[in-house]
DRENDRENDREN-351409 format. One record per atom (N, C-alpha, C): residue in three letters; x, y negated, z. Coordinates in steps of 0.1 Angstrom, whole numbers. Last residue first. Layout:
BEGIN
<site ALA, <X, Y, Z>>
...
! end
This chain:
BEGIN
<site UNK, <149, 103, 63>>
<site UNK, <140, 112, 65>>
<site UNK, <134, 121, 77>>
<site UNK, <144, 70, 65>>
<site UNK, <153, 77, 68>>
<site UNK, <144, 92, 72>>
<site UNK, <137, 42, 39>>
<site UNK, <131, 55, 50>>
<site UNK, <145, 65, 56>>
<site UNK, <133, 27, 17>>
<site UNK, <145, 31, 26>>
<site UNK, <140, 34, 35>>
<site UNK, <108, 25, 5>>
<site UNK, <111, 17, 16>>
<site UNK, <123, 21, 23>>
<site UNK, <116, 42, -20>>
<site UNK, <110, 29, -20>>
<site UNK, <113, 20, -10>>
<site UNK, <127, 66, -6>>
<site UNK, <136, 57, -14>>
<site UNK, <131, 42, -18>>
<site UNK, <108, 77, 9>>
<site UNK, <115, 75, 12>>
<site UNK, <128, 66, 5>>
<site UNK, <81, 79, -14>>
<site UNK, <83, 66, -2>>
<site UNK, <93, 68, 1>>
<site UNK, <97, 96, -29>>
<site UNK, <93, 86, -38>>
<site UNK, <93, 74, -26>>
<site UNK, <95, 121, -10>>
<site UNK, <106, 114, -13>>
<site UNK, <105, 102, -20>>
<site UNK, <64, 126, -7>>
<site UNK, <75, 121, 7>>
<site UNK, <89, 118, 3>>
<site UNK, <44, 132, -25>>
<site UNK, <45, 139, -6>>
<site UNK, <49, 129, -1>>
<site UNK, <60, 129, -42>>
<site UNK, <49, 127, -43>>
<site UNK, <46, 125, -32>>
<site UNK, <77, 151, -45>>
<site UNK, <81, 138, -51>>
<site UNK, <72, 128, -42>>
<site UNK, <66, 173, -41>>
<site UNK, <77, 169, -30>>
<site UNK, <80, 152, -29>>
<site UNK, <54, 178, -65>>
<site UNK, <45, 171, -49>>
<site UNK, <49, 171, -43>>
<site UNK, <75, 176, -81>>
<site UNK, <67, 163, -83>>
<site UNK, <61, 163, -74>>
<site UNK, <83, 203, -74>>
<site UNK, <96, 190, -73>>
<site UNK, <84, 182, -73>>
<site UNK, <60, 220, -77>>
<site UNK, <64, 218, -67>>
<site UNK, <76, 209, -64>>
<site UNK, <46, 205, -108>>
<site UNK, <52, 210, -98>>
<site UNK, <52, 208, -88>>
<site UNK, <10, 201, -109>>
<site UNK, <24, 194, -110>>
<site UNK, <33, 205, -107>>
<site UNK, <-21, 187, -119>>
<site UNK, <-9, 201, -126>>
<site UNK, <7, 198, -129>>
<site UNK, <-37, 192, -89>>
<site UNK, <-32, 183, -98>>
<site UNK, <-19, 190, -105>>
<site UNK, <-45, 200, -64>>
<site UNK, <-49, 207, -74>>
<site UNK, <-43, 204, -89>>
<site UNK, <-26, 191, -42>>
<site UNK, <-29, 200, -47>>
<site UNK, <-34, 205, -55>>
<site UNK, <-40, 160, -46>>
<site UNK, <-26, 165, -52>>
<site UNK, <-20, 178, -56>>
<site UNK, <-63, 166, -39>>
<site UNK, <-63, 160, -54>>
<site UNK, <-47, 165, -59>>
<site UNK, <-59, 172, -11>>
<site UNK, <-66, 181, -20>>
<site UNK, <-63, 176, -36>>
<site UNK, <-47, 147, 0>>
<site UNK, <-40, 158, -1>>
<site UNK, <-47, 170, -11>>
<site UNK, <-76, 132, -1>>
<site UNK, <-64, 129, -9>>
<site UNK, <-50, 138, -11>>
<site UNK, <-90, 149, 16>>
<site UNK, <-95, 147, -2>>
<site UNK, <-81, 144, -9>>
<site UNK, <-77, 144, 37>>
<site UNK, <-76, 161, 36>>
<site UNK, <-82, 156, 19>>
<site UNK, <-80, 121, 45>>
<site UNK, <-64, 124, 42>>
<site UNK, <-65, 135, 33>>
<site UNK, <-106, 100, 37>>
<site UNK, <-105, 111, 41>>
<site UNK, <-85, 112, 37>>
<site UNK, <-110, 63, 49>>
<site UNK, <-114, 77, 39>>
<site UNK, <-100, 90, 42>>
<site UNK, <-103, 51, 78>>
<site UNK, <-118, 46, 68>>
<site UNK, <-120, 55, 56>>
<site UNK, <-81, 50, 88>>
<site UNK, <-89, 61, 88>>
<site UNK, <-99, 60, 84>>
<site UNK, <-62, 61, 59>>
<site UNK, <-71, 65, 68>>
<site UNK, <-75, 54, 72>>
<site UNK, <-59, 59, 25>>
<site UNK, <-63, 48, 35>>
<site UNK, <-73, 55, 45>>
<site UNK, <-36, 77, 17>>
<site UNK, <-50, 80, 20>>
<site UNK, <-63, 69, 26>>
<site UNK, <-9, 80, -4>>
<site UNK, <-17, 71, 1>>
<site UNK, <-27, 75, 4>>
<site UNK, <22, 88, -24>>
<site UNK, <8, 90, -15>>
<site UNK, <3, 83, -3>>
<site UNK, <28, 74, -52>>
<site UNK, <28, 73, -42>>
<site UNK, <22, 80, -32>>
<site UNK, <50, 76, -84>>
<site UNK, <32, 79, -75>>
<site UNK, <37, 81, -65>>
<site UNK, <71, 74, -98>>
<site UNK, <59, 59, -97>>
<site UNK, <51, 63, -90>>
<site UNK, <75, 101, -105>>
<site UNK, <90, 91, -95>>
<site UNK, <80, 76, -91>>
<site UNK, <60, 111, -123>>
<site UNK, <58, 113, -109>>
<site UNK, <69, 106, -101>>
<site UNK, <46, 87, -146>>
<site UNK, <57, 97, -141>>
<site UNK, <59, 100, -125>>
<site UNK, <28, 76, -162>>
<site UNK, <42, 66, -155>>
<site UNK, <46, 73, -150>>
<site UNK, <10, 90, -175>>
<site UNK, <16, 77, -180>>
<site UNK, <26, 68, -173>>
<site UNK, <14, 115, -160>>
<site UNK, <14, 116, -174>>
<site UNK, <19, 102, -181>>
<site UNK, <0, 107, -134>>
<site UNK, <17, 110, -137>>
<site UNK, <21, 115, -151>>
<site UNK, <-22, 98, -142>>
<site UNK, <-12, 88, -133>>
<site UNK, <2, 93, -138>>
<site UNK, <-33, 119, -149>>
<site UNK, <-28, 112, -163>>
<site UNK, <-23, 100, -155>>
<site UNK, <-35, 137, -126>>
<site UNK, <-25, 141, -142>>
<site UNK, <-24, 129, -149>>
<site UNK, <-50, 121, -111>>
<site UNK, <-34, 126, -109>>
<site UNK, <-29, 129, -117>>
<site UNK, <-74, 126, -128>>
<site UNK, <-64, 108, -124>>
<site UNK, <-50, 112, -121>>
<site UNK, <-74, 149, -122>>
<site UNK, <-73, 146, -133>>
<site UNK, <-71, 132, -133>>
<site UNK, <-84, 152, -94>>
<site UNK, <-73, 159, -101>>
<site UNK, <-67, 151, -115>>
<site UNK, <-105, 123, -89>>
<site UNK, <-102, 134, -91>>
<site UNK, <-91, 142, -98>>
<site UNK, <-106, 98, -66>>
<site UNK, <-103, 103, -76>>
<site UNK, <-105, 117, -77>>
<site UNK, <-111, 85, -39>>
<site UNK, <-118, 82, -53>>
<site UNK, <-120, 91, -61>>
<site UNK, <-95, 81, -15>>
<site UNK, <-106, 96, -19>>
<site UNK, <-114, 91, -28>>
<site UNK, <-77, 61, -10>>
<site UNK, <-93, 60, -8>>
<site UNK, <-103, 69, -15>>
<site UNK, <-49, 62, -30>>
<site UNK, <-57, 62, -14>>
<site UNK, <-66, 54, -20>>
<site UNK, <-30, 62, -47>>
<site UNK, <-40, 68, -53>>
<site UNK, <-51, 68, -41>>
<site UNK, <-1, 38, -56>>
<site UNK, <-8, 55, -52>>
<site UNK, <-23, 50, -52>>
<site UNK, <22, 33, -80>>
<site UNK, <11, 30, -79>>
<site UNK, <3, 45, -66>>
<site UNK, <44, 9, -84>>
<site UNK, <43, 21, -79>>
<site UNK, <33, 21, -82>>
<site UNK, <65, -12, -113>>
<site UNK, <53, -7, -102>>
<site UNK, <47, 5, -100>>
<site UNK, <90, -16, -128>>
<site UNK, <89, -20, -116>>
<site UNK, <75, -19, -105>>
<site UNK, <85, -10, -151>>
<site UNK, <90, -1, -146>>
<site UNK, <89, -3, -128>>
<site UNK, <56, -12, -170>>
<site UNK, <64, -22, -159>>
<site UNK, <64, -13, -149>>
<site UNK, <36, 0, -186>>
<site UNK, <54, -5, -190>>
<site UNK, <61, -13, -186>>
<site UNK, <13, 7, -173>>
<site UNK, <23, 18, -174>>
<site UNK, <41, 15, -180>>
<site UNK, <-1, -13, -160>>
<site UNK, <14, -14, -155>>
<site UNK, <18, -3, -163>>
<site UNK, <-24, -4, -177>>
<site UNK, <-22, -19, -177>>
<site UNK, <-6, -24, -175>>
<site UNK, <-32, 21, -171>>
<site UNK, <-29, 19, -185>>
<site UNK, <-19, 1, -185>>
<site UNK, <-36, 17, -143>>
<site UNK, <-25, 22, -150>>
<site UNK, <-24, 22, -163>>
<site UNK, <-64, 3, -149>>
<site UNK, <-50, -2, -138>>
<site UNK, <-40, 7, -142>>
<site UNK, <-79, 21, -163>>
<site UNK, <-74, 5, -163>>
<site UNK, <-65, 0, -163>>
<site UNK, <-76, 47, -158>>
<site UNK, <-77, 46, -168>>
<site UNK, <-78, 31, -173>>
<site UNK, <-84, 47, -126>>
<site UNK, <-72, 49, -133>>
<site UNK, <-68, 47, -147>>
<site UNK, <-95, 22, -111>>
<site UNK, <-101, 28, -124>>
<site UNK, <-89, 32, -131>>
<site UNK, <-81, 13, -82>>
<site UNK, <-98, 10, -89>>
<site UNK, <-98, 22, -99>>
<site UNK, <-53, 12, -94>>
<site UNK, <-62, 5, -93>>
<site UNK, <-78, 6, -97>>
<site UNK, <-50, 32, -74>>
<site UNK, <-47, 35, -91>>
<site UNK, <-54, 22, -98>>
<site UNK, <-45, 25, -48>>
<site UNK, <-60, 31, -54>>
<site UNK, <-59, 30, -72>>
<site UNK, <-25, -4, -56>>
<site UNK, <-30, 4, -49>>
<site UNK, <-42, 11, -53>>
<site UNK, <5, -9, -72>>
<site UNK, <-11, -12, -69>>
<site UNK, <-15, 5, -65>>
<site UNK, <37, -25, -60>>
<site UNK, <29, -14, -55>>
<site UNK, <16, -15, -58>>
<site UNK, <67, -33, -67>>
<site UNK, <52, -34, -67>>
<site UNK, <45, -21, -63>>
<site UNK, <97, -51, -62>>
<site UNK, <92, -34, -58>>
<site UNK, <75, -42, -57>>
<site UNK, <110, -75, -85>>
<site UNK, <99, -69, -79>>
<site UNK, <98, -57, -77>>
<site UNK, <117, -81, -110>>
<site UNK, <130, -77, -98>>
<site UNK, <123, -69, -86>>
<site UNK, <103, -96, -124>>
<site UNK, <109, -77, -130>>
<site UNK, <120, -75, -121>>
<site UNK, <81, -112, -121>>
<site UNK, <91, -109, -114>>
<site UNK, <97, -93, -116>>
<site UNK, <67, -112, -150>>
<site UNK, <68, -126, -140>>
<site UNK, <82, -124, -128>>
<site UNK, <62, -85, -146>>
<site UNK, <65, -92, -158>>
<site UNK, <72, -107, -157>>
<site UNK, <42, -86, -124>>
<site UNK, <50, -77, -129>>
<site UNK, <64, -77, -138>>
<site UNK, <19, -103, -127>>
<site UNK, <27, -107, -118>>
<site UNK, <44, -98, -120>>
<site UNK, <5, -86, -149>>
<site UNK, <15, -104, -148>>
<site UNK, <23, -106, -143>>
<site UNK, <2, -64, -138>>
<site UNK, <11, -67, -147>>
<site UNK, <19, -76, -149>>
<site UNK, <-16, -71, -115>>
<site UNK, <-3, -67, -109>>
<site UNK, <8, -68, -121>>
<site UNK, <-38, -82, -135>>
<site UNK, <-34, -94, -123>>
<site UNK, <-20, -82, -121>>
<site UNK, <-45, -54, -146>>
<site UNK, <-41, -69, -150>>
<site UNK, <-34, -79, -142>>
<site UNK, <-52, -44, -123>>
<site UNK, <-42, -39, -129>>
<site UNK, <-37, -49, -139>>
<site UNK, <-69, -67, -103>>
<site UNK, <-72, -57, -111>>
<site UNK, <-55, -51, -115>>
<site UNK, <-79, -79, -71>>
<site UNK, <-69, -79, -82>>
<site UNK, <-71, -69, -91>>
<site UNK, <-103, -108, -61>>
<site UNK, <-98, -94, -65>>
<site UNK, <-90, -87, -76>>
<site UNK, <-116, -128, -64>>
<site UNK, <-103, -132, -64>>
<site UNK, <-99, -116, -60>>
<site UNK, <-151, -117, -59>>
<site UNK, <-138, -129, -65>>
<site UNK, <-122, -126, -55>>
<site UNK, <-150, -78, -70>>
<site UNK, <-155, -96, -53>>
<site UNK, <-146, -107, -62>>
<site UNK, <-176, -68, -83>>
<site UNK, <-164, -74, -86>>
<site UNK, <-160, -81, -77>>
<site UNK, <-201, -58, -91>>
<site UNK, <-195, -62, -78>>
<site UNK, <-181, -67, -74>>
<site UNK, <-194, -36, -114>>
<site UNK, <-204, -41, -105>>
<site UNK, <-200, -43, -94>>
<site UNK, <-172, -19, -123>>
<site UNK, <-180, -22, -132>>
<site UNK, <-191, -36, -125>>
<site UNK, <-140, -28, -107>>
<site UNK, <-154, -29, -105>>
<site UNK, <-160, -32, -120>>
<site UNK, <-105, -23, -100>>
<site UNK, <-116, -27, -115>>
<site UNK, <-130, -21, -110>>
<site UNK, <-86, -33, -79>>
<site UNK, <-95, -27, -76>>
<site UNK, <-107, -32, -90>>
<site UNK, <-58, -35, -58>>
<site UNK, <-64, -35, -68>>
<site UNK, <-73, -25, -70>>
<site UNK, <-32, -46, -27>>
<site UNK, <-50, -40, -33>>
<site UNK, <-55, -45, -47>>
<site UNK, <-4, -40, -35>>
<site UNK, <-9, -50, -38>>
<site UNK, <-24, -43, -40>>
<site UNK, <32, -42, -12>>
<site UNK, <14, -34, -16>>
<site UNK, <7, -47, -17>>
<site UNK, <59, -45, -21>>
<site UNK, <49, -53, -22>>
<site UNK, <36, -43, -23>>
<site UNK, <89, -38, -6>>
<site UNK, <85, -34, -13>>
<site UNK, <67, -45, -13>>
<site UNK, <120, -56, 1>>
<site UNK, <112, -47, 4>>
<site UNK, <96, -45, -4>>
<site UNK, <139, -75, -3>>
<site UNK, <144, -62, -8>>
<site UNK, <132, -51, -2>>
<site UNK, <146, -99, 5>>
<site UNK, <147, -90, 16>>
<site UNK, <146, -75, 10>>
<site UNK, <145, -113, -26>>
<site UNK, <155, -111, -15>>
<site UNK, <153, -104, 2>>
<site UNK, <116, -100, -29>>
<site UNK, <129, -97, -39>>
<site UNK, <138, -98, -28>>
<site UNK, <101, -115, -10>>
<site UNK, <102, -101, -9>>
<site UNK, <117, -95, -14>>
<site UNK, <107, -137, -19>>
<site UNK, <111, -134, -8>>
<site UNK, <115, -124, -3>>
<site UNK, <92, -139, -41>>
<site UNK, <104, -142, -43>>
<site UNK, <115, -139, -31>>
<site UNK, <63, -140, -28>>
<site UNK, <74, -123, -37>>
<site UNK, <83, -127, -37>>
<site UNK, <60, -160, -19>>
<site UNK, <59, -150, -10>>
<site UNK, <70, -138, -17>>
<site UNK, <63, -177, -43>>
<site UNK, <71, -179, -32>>
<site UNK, <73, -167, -20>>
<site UNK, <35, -167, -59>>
<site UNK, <51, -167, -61>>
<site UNK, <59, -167, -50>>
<site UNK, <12, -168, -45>>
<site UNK, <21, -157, -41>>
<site UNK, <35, -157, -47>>
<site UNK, <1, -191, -60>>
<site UNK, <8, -194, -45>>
<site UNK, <10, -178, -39>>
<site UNK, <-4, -186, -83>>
<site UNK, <11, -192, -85>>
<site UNK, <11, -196, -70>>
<site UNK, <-13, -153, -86>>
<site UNK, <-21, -167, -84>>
<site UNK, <-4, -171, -78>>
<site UNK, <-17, -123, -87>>
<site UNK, <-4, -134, -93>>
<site UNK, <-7, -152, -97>>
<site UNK, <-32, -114, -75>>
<site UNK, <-18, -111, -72>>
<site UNK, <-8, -119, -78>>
<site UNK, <-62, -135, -60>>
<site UNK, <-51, -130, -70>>
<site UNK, <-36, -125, -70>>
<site UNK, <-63, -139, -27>>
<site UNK, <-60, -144, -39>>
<site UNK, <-61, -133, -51>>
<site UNK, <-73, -120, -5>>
<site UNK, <-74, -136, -7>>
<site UNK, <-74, -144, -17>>
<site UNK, <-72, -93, -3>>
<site UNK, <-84, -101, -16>>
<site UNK, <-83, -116, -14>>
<site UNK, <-44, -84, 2>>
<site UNK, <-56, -81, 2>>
<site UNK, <-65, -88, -6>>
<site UNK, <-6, -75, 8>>
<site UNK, <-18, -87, 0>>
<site UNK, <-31, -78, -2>>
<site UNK, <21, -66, 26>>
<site UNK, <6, -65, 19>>
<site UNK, <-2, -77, 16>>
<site UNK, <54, -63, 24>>
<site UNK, <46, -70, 28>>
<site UNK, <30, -64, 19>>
<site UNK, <77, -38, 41>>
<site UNK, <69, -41, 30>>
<site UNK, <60, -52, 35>>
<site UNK, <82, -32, 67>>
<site UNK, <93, -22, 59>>
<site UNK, <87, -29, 48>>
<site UNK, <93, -51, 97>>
<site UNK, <82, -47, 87>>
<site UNK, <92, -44, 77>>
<site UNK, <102, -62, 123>>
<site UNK, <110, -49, 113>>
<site UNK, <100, -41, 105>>
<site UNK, <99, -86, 137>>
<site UNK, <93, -74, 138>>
<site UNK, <92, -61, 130>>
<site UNK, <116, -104, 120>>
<site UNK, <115, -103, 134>>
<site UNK, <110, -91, 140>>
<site UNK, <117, -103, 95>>
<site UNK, <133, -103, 103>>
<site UNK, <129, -98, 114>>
<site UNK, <92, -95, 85>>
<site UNK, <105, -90, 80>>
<site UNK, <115, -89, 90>>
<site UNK, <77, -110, 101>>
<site UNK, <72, -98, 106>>
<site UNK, <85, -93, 100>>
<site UNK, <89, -137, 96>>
<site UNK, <90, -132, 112>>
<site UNK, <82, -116, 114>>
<site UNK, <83, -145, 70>>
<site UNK, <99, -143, 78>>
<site UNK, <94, -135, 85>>
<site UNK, <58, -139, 63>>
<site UNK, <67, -132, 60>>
<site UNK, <77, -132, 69>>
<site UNK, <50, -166, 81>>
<site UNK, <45, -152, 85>>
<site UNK, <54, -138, 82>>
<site UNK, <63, -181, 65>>
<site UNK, <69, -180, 78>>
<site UNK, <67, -164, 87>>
<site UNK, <47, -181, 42>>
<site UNK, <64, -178, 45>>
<site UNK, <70, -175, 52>>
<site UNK, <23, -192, 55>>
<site UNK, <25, -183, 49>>
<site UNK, <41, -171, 47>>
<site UNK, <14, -215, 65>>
<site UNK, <25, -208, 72>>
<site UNK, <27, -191, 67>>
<site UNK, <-6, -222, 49>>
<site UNK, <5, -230, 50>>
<site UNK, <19, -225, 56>>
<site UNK, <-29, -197, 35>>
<site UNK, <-18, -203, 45>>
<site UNK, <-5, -212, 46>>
<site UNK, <-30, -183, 12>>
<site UNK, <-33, -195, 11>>
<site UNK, <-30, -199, 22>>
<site UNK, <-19, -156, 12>>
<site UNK, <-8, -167, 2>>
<site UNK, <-19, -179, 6>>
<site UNK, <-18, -139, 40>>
<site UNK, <-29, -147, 33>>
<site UNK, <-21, -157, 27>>
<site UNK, <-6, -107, 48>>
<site UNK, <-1, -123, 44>>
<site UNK, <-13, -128, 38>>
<site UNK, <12, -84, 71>>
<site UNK, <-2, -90, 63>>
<site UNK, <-3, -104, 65>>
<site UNK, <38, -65, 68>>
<site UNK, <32, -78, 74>>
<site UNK, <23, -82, 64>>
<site UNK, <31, -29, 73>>
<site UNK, <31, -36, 65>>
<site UNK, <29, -53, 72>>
<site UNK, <54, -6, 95>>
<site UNK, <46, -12, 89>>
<site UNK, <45, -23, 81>>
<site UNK, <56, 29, 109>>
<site UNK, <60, 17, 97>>
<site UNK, <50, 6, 98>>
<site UNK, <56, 57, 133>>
<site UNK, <50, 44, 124>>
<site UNK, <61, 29, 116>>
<site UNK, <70, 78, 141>>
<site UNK, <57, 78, 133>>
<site UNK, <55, 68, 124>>
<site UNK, <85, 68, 164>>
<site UNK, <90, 82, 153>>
<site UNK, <80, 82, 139>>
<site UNK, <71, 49, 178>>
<site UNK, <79, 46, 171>>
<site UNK, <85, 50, 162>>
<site UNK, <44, 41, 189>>
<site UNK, <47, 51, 182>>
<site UNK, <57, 51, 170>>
<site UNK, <44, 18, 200>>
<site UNK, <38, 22, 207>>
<site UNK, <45, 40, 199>>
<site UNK, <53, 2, 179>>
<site UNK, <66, -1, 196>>
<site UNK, <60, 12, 201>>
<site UNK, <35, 4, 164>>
<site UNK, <52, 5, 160>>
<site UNK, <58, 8, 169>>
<site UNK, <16, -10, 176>>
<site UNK, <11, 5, 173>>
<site UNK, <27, 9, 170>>
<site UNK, <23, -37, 179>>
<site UNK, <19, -27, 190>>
<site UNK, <21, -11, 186>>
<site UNK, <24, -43, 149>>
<site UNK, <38, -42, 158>>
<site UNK, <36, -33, 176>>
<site UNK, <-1, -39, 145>>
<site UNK, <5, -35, 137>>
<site UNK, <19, -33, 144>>
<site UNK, <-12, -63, 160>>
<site UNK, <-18, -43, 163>>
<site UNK, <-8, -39, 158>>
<site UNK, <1, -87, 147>>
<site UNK, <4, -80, 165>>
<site UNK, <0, -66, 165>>
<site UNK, <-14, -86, 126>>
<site UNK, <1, -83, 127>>
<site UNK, <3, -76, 137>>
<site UNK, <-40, -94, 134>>
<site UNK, <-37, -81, 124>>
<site UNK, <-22, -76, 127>>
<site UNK, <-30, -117, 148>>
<site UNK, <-36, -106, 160>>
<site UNK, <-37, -94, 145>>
<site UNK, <-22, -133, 124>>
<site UNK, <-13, -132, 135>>
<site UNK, <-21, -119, 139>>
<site UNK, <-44, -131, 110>>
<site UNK, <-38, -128, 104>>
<site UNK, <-26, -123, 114>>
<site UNK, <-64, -148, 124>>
<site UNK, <-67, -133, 122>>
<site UNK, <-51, -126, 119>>
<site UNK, <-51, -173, 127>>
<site UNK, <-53, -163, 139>>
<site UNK, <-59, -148, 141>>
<site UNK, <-60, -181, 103>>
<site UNK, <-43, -177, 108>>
<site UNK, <-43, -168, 118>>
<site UNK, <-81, -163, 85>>
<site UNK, <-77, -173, 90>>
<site UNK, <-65, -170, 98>>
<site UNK, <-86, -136, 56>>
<site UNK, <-89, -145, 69>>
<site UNK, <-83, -153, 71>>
<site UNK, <-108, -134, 37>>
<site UNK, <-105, -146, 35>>
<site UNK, <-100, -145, 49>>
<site UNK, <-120, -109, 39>>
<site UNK, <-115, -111, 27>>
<site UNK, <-105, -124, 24>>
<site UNK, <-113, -91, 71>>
<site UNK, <-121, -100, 67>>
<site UNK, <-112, -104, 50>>
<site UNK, <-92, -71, 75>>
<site UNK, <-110, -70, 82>>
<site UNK, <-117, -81, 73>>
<site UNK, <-64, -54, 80>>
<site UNK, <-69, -60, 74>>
<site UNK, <-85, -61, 84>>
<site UNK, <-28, -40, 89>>
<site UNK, <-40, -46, 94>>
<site UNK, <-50, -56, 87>>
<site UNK, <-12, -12, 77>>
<site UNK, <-13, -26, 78>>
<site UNK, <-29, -30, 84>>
<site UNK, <12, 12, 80>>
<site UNK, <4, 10, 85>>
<site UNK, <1, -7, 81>>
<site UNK, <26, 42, 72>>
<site UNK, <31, 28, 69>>
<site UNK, <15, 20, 69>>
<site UNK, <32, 71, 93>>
<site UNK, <23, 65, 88>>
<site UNK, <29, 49, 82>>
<site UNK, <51, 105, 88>>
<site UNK, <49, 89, 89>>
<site UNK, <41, 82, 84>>
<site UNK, <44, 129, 87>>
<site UNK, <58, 127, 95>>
<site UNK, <59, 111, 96>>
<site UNK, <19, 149, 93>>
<site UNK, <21, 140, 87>>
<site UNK, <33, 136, 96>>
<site UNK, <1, 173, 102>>
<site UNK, <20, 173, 97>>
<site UNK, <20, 165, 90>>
<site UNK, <-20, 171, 110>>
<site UNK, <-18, 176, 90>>
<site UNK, <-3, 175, 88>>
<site UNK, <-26, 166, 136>>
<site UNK, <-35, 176, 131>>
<site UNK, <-26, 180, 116>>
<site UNK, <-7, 145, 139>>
<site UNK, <-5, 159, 144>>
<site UNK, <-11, 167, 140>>
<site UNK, <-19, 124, 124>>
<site UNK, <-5, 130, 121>>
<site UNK, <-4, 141, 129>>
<site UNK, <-47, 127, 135>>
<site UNK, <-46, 131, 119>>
<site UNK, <-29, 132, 118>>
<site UNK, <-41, 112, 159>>
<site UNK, <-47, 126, 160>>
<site UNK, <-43, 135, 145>>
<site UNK, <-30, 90, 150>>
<site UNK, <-21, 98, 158>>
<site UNK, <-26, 110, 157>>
<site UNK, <-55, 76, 140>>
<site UNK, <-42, 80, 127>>
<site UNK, <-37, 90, 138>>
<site UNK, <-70, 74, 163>>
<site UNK, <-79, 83, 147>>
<site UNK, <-63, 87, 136>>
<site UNK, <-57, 55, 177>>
<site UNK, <-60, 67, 178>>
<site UNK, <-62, 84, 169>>
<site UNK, <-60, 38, 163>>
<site UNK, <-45, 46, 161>>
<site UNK, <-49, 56, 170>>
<site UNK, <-85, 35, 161>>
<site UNK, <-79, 32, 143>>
<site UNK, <-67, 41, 152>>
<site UNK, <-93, 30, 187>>
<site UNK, <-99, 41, 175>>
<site UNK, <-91, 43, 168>>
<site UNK, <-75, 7, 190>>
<site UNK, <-79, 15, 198>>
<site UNK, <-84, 26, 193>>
<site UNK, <-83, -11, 173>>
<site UNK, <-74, -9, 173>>
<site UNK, <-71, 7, 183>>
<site UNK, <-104, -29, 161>>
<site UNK, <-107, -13, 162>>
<site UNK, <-93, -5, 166>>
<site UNK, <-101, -55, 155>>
<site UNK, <-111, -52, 165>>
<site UNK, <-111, -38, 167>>
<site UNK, <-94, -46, 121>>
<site UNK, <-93, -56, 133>>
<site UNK, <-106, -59, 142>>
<site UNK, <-82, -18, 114>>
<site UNK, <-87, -24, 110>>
<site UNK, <-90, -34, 122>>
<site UNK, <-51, -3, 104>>
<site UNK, <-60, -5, 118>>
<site UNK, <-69, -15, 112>>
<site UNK, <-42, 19, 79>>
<site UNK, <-47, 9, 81>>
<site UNK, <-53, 7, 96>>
<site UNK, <-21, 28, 53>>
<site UNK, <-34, 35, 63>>
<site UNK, <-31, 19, 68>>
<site UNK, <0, 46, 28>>
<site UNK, <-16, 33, 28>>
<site UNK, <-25, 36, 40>>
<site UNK, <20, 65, 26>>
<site UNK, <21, 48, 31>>
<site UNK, <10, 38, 28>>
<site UNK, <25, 89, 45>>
<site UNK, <13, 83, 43>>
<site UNK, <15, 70, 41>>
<site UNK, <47, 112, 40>>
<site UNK, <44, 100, 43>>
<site UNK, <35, 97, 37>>
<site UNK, <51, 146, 51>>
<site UNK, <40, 140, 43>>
<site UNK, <41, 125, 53>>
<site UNK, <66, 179, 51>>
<site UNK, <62, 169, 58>>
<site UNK, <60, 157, 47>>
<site UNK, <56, 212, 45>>
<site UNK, <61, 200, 38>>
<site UNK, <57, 187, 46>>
! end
């Protein structure tokens, strides 16, 4: 069964490793596509944000059968919109990403999502419920509802079940409009049952955030998870394919 990965990552300064480390893991596990974005710092600055992009369009040009990717946006950027435009129109980004700069639904990502809506592509949004350590301006399942509810036109995506599946999905389970996968080898089997118990296997995503956590954990969870063979096809590789219009 061939297997989209849509949460992996170059991380910045490591460009060279990071696709390296992804190219070796899609040939090693029959992975048929990576959806890739570039992050490093919580707050970065424009010129981070630009050179995260550029790896991201390198590694595309560079591995074109393979790779996707995400344009990474700091909502507190003046050139924030613009950033959107030009990875959307310009450099054929399939989704935009948001990381810990803001809040997901801090009233200076409006503008960004409204954007999204009209280009019609999908929103990965890191979320993440910390008993301890909570970073400021980190998004929880709460923050993706708002924002949720706020734009019911919106393709959402929180990521890592947010944090605490028993949070973050309890939070979106009645906002049709959000995906959620499950990357960064947190979980166990049993997050996958009640992920797809309370929003249904057509909402679950697969996601491993290589290369920083494991693919083989996150493929293991799904395996063991009490699904059918239609829901880990679902799951696998058709759910991204209709999210980001994918061509199989």
């Amino acid at each position: 069964m061939s297997i989209i990965d849509m949460h992996t990552h170059i991380w910045g300064g490591r460009y060279e490793q990071h696709s390296r480390d992804l190219i070796t893991n899609c040939e090693r596990y029959g992975i048929a596509k990576v959806i890739v974005s570039g992050i490093a710092r919580q707050y970065p600055d424009e010129s981070e944000i630009a050179e995260h992009n550029r790896d991201v369009v390198r590694f595309k040009r560079e591995h074109p059968d393979i790779a996707e990717g995400y344009v990474y946006v700091n909502p507190r950027h003046a050139n924030a919109v613009d950033v959107l435009r030009r990875g959307i129109e310009e450099d054929g980004m399939v989704g935009m990403k948001l990381w810990i700069a803001t809040y997901c639904d801090d009233p200076l990502v409006y503008p960004l999502v409204e954007r999204c809506i009209e280009y019609d592509v999908p929103v990965l949004l890191h979320a993440f419920r910390k008993t301890v350590r909570q970073l400021p301006d980190e998004t929880t399942g709460v923050h993706v509802a708002n924002l949720a509810r706020r734009y019911p036109q919106a393709k959402l995506i929180m990521a890592h079940l947010g944090g605490n599946a028993y949070h973050g999905v309890k939070a979106v389970r009645d906002c049709p409009n959000v995906w959620a996968d499950f990357s960064g080898s947190l979980f166990g089997r049993e997050d996958i049952d009640y992920a797809v118990e309370q929003l249904g296997s057509d909402r679950i995503l697969f996601g491993s955030d290589m290369p920083g956590c494991s693919f083989l954990t996150n493929y293991a969870q799904v395996q063991e998870a009490n699904l059918t063979p239609q829901q880990r096809e679902d799951i696998y590789r058709n759910n991204a394919l209709k999210l980001f219009k994918l061509s199989a």
